[in-house]
BAKE-455600 format. One line per 2 residues: their letters; for each residue x, y, z of N, C-alpha, C, O. Coordinates in Angstrom, 2 decimals. Atoms other than C-alpha are relative to their C-alpha. Layout:
// BAKE-455600
a> X Y Z X Y Z X Y Z X Y Z | ...
// end
This chain:
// BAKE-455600
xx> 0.94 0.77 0.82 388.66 13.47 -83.90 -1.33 -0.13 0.74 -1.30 -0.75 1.80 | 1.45 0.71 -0.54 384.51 13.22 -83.11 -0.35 -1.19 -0.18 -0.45 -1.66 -1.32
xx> 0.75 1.20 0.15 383.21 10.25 -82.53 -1.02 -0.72 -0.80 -1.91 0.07 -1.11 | 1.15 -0.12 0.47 380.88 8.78 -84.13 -1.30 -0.65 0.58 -1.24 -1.80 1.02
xx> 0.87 0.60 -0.87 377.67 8.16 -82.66 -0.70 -0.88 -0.39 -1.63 -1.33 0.28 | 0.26 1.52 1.01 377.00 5.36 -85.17 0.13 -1.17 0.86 1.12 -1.76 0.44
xx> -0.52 1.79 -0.08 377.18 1.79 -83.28 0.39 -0.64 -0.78 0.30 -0.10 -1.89 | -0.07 0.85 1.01 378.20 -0.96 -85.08 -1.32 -1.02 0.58 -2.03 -0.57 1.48
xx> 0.93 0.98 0.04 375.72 -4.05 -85.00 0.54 -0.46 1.72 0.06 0.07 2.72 | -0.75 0.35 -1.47 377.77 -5.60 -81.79 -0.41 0.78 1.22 -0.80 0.34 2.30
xx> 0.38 -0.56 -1.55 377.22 -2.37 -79.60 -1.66 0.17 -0.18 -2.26 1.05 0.44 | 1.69 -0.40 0.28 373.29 -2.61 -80.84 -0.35 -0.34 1.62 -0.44 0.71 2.25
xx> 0.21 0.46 -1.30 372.50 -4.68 -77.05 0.29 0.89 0.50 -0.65 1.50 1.01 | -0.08 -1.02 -1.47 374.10 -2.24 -74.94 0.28 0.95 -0.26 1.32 1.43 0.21
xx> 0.30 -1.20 0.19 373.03 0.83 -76.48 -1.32 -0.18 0.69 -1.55 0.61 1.60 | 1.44 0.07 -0.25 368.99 -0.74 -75.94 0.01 -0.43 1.61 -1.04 -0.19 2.21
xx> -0.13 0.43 -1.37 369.88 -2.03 -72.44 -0.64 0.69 0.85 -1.63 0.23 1.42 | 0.89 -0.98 -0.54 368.97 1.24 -70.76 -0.94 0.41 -0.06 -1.16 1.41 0.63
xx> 0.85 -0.51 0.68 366.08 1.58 -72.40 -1.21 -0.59 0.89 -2.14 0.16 1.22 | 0.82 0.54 -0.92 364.09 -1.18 -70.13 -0.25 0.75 1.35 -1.43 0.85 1.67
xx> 0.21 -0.46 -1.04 364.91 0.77 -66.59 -0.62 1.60 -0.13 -1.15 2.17 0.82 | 0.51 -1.44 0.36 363.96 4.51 -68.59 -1.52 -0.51 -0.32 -2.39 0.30 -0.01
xx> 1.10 -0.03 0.26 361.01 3.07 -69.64 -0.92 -0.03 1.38 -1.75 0.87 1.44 | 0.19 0.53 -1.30 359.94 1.69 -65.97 -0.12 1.26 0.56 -1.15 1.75 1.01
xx> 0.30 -1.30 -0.97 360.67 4.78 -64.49 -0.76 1.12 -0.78 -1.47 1.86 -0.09 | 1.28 -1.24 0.43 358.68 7.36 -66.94 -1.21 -0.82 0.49 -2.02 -0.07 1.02
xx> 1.40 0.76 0.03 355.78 4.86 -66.48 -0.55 0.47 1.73 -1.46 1.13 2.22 | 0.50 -0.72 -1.64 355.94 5.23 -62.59 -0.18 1.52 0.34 -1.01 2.08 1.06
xx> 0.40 -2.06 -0.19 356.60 9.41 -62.94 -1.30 0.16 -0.36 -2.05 0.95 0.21 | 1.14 -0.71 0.53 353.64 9.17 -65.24 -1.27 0.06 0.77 -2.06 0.99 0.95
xx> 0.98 0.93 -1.15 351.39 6.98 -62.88 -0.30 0.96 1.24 -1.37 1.19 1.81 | 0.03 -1.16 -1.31 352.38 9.61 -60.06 -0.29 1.00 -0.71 -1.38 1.11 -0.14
xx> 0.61 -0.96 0.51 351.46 12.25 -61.89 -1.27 -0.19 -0.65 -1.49 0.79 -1.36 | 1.36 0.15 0.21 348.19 11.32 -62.79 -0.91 -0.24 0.98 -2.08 0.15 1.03
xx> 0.55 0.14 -1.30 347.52 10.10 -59.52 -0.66 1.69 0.57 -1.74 2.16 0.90 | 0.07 -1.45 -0.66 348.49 13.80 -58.48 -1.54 1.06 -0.55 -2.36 1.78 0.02
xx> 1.57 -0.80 0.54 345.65 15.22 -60.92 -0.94 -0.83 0.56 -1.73 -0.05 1.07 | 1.34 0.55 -0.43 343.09 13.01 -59.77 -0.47 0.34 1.30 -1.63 0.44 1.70
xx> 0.36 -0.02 -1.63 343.30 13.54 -56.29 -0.13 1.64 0.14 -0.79 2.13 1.06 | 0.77 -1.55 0.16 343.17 17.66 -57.41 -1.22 0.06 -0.14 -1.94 0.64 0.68
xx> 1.03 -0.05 0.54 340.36 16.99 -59.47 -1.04 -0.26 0.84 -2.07 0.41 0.68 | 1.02 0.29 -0.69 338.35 15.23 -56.67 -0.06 1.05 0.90 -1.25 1.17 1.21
xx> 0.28 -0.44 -0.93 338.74 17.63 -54.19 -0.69 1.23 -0.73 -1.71 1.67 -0.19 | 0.34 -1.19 0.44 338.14 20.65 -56.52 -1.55 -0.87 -0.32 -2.46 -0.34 0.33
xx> 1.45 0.50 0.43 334.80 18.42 -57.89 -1.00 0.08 0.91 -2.14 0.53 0.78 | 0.96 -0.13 -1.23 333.71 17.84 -54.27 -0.14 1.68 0.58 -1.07 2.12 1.25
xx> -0.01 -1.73 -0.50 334.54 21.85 -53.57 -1.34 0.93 -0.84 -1.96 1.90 -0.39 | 0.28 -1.33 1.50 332.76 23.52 -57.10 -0.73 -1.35 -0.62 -1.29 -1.02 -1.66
xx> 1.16 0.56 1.44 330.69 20.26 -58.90 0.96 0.23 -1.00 1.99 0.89 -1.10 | -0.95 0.33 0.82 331.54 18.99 -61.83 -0.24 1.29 -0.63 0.74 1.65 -1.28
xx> 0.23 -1.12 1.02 330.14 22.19 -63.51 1.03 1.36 0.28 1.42 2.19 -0.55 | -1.12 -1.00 -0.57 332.53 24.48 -61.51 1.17 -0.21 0.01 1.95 0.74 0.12
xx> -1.42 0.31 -0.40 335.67 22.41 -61.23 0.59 0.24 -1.86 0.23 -0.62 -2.67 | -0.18 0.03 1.09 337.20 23.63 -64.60 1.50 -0.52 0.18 2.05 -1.09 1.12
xx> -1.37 1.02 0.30 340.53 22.48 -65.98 1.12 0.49 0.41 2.19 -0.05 0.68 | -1.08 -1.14 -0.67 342.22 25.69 -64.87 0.07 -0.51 1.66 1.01 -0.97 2.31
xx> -0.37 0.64 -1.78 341.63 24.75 -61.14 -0.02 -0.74 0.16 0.13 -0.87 1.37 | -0.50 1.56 -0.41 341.94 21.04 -61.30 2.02 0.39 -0.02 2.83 0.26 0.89
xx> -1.63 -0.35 -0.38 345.88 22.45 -62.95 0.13 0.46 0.99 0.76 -0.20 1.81 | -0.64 -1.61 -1.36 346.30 25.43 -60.32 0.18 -1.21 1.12 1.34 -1.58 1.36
xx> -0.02 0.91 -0.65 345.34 22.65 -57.83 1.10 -1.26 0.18 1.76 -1.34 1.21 | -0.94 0.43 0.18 347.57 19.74 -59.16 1.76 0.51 0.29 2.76 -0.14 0.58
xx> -1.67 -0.21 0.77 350.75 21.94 -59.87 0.27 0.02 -1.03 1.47 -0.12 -1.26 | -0.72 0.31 1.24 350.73 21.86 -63.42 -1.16 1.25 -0.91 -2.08 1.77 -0.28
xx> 0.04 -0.94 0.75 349.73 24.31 -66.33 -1.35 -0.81 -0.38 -1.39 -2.03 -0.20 | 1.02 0.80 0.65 346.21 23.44 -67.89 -0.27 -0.74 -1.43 -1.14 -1.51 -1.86
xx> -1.02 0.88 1.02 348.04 22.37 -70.82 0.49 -1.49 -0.13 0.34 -2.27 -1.06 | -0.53 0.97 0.01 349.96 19.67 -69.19 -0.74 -1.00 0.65 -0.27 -2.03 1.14
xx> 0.83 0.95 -0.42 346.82 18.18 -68.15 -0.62 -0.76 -1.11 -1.08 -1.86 -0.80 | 0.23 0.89 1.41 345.88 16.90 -71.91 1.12 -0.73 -0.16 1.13 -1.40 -1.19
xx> -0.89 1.40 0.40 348.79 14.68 -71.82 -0.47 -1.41 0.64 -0.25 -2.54 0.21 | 0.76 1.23 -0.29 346.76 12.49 -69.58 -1.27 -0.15 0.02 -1.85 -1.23 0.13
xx> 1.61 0.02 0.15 343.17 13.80 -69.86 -0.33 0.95 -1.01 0.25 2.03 -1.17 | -0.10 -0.93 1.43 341.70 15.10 -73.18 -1.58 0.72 0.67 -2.45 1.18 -0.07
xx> 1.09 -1.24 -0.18 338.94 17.02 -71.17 -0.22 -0.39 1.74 0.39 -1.20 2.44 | 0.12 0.08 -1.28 337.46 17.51 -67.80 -0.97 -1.56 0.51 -0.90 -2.30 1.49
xx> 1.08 1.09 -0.02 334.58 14.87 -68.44 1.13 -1.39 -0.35 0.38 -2.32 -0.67 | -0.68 1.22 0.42 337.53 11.87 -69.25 0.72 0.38 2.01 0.68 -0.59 2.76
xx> -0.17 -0.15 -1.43 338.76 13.22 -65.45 -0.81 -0.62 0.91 -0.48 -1.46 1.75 | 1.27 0.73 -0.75 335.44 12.43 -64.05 -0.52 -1.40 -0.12 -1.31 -2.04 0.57
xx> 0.88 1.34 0.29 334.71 9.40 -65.53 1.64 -1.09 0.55 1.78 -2.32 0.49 | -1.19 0.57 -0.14 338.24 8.48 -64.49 0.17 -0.59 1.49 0.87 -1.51 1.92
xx> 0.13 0.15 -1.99 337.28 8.72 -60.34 -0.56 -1.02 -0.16 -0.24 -2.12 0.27 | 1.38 0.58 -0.09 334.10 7.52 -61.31 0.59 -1.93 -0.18 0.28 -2.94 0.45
xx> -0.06 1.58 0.44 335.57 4.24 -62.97 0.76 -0.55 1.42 0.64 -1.62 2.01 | -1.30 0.36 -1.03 338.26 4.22 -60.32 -1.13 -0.67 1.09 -1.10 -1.89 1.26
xx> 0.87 0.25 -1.13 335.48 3.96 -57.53 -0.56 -0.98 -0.13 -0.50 -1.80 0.78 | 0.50 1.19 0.14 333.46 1.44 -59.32 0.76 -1.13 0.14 -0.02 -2.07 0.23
xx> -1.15 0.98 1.00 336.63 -1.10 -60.11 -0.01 -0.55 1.62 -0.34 -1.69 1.94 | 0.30 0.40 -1.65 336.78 -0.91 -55.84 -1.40 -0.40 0.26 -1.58 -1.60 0.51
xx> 1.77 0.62 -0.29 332.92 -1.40 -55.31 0.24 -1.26 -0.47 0.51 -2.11 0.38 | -0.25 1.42 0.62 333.39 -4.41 -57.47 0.52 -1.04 1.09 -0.06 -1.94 1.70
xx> -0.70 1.28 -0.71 336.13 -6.17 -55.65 -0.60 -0.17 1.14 -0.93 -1.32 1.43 | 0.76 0.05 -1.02 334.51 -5.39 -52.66 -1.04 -1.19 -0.24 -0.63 -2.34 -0.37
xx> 0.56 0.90 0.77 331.73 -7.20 -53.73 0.17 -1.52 -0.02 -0.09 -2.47 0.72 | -0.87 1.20 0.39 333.37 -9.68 -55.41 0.59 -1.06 1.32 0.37 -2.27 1.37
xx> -0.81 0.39 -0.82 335.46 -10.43 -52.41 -1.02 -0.25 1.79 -0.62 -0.79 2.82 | 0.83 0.45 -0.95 332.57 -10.62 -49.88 -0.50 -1.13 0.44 -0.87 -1.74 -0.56
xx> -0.42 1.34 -0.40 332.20 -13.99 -47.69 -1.24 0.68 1.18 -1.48 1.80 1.63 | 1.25 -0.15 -0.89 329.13 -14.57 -45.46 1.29 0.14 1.03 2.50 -0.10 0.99
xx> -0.66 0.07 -1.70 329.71 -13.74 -41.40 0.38 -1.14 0.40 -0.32 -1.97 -0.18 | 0.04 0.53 -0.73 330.93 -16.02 -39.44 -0.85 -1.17 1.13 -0.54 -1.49 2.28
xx> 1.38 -0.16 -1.03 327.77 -17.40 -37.96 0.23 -1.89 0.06 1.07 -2.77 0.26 | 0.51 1.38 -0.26 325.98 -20.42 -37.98 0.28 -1.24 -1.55 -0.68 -1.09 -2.31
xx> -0.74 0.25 0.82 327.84 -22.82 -40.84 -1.92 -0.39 -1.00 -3.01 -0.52 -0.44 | 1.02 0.14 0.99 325.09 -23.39 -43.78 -0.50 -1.82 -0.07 0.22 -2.77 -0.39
xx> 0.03 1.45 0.62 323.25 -26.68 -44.09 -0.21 -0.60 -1.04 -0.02 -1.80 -1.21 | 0.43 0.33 1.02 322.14 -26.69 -47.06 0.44 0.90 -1.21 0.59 2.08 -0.89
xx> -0.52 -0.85 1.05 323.38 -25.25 -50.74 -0.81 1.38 -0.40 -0.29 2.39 -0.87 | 0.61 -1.40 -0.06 320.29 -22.71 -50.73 0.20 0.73 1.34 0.09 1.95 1.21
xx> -0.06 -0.96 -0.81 320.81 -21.46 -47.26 1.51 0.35 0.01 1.77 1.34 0.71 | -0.98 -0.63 -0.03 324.34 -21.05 -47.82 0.26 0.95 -1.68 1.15 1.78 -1.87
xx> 0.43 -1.43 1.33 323.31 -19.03 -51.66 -0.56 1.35 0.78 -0.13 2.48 0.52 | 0.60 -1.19 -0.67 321.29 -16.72 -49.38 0.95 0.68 0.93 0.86 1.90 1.09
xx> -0.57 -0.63 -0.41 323.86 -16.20 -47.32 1.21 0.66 -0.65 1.84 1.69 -0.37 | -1.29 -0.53 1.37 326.45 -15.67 -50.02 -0.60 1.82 -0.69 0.05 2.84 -0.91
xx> 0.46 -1.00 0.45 323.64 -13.21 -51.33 0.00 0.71 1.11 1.00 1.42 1.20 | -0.20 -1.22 -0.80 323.06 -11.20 -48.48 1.53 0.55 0.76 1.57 1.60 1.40
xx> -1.12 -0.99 0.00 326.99 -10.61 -47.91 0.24 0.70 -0.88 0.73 1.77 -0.53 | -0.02 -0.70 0.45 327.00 -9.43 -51.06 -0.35 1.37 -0.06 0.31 2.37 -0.32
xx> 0.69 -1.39 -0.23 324.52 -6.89 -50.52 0.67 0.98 0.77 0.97 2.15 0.49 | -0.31 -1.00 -1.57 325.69 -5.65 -47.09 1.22 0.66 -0.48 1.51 1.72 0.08
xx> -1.35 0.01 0.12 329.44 -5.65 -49.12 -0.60 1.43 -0.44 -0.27 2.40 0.25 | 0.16 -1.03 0.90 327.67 -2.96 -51.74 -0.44 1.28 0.59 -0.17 2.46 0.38
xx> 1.14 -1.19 -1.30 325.27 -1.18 -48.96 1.39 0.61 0.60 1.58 1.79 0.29 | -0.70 -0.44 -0.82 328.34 -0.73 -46.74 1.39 0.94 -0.60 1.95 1.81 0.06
xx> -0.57 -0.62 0.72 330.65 0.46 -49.35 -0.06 1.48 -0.29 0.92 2.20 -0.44 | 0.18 -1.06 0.28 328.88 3.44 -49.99 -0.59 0.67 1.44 -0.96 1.84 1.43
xx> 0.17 -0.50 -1.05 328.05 3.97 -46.53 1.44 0.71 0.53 1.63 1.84 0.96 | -1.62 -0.31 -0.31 331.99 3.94 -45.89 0.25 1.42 -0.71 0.48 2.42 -0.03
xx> -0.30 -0.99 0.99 332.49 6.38 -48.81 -1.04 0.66 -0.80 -1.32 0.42 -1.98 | 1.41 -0.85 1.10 329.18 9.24 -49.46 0.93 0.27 -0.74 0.79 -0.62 -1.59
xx> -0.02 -0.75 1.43 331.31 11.04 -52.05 0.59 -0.98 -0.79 1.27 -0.32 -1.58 | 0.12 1.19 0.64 331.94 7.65 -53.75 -1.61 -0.14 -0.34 -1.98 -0.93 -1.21
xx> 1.35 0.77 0.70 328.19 7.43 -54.17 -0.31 1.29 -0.66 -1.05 1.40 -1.64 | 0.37 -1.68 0.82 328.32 11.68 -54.83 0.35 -0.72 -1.37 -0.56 -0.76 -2.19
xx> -0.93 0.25 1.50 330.62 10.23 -57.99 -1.25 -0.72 -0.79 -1.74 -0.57 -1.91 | 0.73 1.52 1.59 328.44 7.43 -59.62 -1.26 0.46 0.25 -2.06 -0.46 0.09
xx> 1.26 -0.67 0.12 325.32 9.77 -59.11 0.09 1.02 -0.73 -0.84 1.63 -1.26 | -0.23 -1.70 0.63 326.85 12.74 -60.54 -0.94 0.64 0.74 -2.02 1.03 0.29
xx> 0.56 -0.83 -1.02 325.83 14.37 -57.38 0.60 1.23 0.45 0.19 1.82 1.45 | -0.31 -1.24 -0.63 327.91 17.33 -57.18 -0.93 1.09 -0.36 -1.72 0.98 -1.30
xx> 0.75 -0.61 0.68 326.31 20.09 -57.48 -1.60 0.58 0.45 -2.23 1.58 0.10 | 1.31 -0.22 0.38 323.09 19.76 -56.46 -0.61 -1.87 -0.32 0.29 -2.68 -0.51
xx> 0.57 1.60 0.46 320.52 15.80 -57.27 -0.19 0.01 -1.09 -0.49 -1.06 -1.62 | 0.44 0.13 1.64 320.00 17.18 -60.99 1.02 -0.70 -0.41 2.24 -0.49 -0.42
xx> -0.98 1.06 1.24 321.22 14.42 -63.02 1.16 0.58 -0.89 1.20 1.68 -1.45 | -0.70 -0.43 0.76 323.99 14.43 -64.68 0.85 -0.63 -1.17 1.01 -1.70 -0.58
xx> -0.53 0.84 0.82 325.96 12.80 -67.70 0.98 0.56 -0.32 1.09 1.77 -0.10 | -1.29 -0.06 0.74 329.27 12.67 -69.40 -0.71 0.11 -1.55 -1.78 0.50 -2.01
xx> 0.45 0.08 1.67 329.51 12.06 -73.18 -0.42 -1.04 0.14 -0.22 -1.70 1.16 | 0.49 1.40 0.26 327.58 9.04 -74.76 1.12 -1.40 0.50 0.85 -2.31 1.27
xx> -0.91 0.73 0.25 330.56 7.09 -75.07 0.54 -0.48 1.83 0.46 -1.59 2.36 | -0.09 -0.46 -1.33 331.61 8.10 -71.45 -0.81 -1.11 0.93 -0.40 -2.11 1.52
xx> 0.90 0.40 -0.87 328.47 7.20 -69.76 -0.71 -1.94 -0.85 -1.40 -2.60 -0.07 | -0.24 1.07 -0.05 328.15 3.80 -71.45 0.86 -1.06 0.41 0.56 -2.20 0.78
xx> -1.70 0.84 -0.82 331.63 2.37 -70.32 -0.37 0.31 1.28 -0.34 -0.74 1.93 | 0.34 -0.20 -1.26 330.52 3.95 -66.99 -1.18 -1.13 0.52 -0.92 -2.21 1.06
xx> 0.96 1.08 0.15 327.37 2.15 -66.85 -0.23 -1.54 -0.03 -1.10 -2.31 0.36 | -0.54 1.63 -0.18 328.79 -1.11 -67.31 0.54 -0.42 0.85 0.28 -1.55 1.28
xx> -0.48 0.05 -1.10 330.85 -0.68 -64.76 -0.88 -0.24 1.17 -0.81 -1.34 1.72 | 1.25 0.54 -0.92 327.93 -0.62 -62.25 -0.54 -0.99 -0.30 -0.65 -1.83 0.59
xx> 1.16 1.19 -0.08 325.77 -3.07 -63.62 1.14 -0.89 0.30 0.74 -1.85 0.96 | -1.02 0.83 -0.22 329.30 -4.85 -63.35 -0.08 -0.71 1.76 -0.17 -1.91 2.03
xx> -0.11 0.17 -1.30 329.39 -4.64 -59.36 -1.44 -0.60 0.25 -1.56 -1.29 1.26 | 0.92 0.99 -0.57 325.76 -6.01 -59.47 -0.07 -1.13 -0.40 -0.77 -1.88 0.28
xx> -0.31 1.30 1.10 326.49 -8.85 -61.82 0.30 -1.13 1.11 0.29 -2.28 0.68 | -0.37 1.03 -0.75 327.35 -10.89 -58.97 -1.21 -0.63 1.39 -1.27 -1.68 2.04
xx> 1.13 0.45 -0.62 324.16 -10.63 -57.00 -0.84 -0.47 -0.75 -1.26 -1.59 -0.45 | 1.12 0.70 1.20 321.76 -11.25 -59.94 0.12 -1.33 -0.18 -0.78 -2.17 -0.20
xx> -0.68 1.50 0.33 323.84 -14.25 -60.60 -0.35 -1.21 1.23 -0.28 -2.43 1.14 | 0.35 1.09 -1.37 322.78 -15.79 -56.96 -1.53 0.22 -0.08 -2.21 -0.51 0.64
xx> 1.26 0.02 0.02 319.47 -14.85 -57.68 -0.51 -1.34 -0.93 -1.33 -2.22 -0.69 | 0.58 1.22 1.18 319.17 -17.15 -60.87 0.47 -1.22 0.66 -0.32 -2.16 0.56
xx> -0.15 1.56 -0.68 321.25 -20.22 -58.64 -0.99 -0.09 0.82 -1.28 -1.18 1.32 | 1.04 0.72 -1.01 318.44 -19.73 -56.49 -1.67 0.07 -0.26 -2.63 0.47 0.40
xx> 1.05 0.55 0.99 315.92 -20.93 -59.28 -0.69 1.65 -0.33 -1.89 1.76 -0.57 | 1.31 -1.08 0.62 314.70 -17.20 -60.19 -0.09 -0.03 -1.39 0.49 -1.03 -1.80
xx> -0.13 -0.29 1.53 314.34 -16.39 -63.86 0.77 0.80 -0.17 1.25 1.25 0.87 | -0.73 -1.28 0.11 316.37 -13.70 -65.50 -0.83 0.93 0.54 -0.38 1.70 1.39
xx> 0.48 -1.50 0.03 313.50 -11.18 -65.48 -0.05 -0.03 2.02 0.19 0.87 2.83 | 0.28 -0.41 -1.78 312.73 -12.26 -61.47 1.45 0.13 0.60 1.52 0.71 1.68
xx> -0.86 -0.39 -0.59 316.37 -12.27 -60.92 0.56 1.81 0.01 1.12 2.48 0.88 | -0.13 -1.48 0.49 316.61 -8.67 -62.72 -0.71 0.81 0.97 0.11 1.44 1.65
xx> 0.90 -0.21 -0.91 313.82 -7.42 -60.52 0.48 0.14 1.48 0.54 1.15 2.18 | -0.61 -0.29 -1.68 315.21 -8.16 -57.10 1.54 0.55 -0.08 2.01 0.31 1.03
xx> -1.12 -0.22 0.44 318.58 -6.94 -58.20 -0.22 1.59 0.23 0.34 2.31 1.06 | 0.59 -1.83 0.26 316.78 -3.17 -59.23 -0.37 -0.04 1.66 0.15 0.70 2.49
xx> 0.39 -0.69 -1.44 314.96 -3.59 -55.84 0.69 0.28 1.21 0.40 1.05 2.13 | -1.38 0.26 -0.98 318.33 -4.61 -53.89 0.62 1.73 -0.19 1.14 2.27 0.79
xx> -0.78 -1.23 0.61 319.65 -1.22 -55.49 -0.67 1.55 0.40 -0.15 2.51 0.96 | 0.46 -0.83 -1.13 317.18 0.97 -54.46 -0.53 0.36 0.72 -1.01 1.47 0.96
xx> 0.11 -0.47 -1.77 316.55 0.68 -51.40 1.19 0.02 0.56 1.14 0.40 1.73 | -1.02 -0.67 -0.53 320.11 1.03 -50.80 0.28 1.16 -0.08 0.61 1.78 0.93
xx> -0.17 -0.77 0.09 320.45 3.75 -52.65 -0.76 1.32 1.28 -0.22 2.13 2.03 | 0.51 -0.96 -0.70 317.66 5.65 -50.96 0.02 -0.03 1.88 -0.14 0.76 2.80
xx> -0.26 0.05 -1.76 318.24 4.23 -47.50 1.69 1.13 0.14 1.68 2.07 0.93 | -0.97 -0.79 -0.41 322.13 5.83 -47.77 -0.64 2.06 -0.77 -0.20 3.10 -0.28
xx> 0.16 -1.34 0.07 320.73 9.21 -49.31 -1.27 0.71 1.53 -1.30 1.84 2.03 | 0.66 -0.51 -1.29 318.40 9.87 -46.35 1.25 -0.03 1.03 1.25 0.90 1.83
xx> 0.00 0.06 -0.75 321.27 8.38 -44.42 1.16 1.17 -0.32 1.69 1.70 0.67 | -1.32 -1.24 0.59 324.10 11.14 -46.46 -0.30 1.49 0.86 0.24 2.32 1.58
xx> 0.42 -1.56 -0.07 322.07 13.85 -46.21 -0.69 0.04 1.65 -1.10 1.15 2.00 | 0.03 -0.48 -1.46 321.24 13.49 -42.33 -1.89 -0.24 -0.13 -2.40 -0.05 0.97
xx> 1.39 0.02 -0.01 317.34 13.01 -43.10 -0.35 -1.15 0.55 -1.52 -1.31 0.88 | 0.20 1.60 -0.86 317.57 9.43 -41.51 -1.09 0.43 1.08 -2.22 0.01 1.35
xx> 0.29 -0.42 -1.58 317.20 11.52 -38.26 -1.15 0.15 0.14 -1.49 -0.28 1.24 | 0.99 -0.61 -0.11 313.56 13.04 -39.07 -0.77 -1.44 0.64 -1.42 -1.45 1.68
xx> 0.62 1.07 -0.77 312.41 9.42 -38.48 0.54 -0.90 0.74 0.11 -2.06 0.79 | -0.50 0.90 -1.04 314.57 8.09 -35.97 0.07 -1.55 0.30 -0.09 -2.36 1.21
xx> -0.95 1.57 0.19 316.05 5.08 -37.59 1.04 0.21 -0.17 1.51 1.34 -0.31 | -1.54 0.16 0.48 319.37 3.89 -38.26 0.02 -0.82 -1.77 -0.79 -1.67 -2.14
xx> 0.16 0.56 1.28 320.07 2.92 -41.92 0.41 -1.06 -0.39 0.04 -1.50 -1.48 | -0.69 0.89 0.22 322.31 0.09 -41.50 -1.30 -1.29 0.51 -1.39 -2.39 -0.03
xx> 0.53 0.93 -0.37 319.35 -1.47 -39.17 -1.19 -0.21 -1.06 -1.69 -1.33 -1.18 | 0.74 0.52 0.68 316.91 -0.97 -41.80 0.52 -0.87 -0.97 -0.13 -1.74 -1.55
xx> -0.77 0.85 1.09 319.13 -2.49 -43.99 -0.13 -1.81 0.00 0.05 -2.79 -0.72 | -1.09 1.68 -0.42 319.75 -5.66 -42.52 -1.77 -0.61 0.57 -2.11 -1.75 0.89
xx> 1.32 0.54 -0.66 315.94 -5.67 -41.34 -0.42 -0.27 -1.89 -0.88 -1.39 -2.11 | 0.52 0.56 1.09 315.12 -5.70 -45.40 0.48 -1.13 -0.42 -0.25 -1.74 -1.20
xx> -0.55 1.13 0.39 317.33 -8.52 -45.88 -0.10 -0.85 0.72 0.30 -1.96 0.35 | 0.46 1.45 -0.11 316.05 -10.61 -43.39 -1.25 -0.23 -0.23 -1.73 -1.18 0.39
xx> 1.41 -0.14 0.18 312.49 -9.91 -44.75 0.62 -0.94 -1.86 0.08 -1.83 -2.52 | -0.44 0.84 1.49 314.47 -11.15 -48.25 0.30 -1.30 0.37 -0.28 -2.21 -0.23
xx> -0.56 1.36 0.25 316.29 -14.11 -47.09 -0.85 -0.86 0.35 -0.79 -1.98 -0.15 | 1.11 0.96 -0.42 313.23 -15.54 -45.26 -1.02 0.03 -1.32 -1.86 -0.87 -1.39
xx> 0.99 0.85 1.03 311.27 -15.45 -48.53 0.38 -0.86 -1.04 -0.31 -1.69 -1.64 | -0.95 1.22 0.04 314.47 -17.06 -49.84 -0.13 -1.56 -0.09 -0.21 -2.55 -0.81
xx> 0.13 1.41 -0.58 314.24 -19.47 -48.01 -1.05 -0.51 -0.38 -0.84 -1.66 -0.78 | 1.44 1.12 -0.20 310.66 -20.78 -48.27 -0.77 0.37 -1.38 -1.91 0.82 -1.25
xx> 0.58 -0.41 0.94 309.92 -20.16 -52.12 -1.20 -0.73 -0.36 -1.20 -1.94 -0.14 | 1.36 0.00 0.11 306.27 -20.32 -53.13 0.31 -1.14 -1.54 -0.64 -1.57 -2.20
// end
């Protein structure tokens, strides 16, 4: 006699039982396997630019057919924007999670805003000092400095993401009586002169004028916090 593979109502529970630890574990295979493409994709991106790294050698790279890479990315540009977000989401906490030095304890609620602000900074400056092809990513710098974009859609969700990781300095700008537009303002200017202080310091051009980039760094921010301090 065959069975029948009918339950009744009774064995309904511990037919679905297994169903919680199968789910758990595809989720983690899937998780590792996406991981696995990403960490292809970056190296082939940093090897070949985004314009060279096609979908065939992110698979070949991974281990997997260029096929079984649309089950987690529906193109090469949802790949890229995938590092890209990844990188920002860290910049952030960073950020986020930044706590003045150690130093001299604050006496007052604006000199301890200024110092709140300039860890921030140093958190964002030093971030991308730690990690150039973290700043290659959110420049779309492979390649070559010609600009570069995703799709619309893409590069707006991207975009947010950054202004995201500055969202937290602007915000100490306005506690420390600026306006939006003057907090907006020193925010852009906080941004680049980091930027261009770490691309002189990426690309080795620091050297032609025999500074260090971290000291100019820290020399613009005490040229900031002292006007900080003593607002007009």
């Amino acid at each position: 006699m065959v069975k029948s593979t009918v339950g009744s109502p009774d064995d309904a529970p511990a037919q679905a039982a297994p169903s919680g630890p199968r789910v758990l574990r595809e989720a983690v295979i899937n998780e590792a396997r996406r991981t696995l493409i990403l960490d292809a994709a970056r190296s082939a991106f940093l090897e070949l630019g985004l314009d060279g790294a096609s979908l065939r050698e992110i698979a070949k790279r991974a281990g997997y057919t260029p096929g079984a890479l649309y089950s987690y990315f529906g193109s090469r540009e949802e790949i890229y924007a995938a590092l890209l977000g990844e990188s920002l989401l860290r910049l952030q906490r960073r950020v986020d999670d930044a706590t003045p030095a150690d130093s001299a304890p604050a006496t007052d609620e604006r000199t301890a805003l200024i110092a709140l602000l300039r860890a921030r900074v140093t958190a964002f400056f030093d971030f991308y000092r730690e990690h150039p092809q973290d700043m290659d990513l959110g420049f779309y710098l492979f390649n070559g400095a010609r600009p570069r974009g995703l799709t619309p859609e893409l590069n707006q969700q991207l975009n947010g993401l950054l202004q995201a990781t500055l969202t937290p300095i602007q915000e100490l700008f306005v506690r420390l009586s600026l306006s939006d537009v003057e907090a907006e303002i020193e925010t852009t200017a906080i941004f680049a002169h980091t930027v261009g202080l770490l691309m002189l310091n990426n690309t080795g051009r620091i050297r032609l004028f025999g500074q260090n980039a971290q000291a100019l760094m820290a020399r613009y921010l005490d040229a900031l916090s002292a006007r900080l301090a003593s607002p007009v």
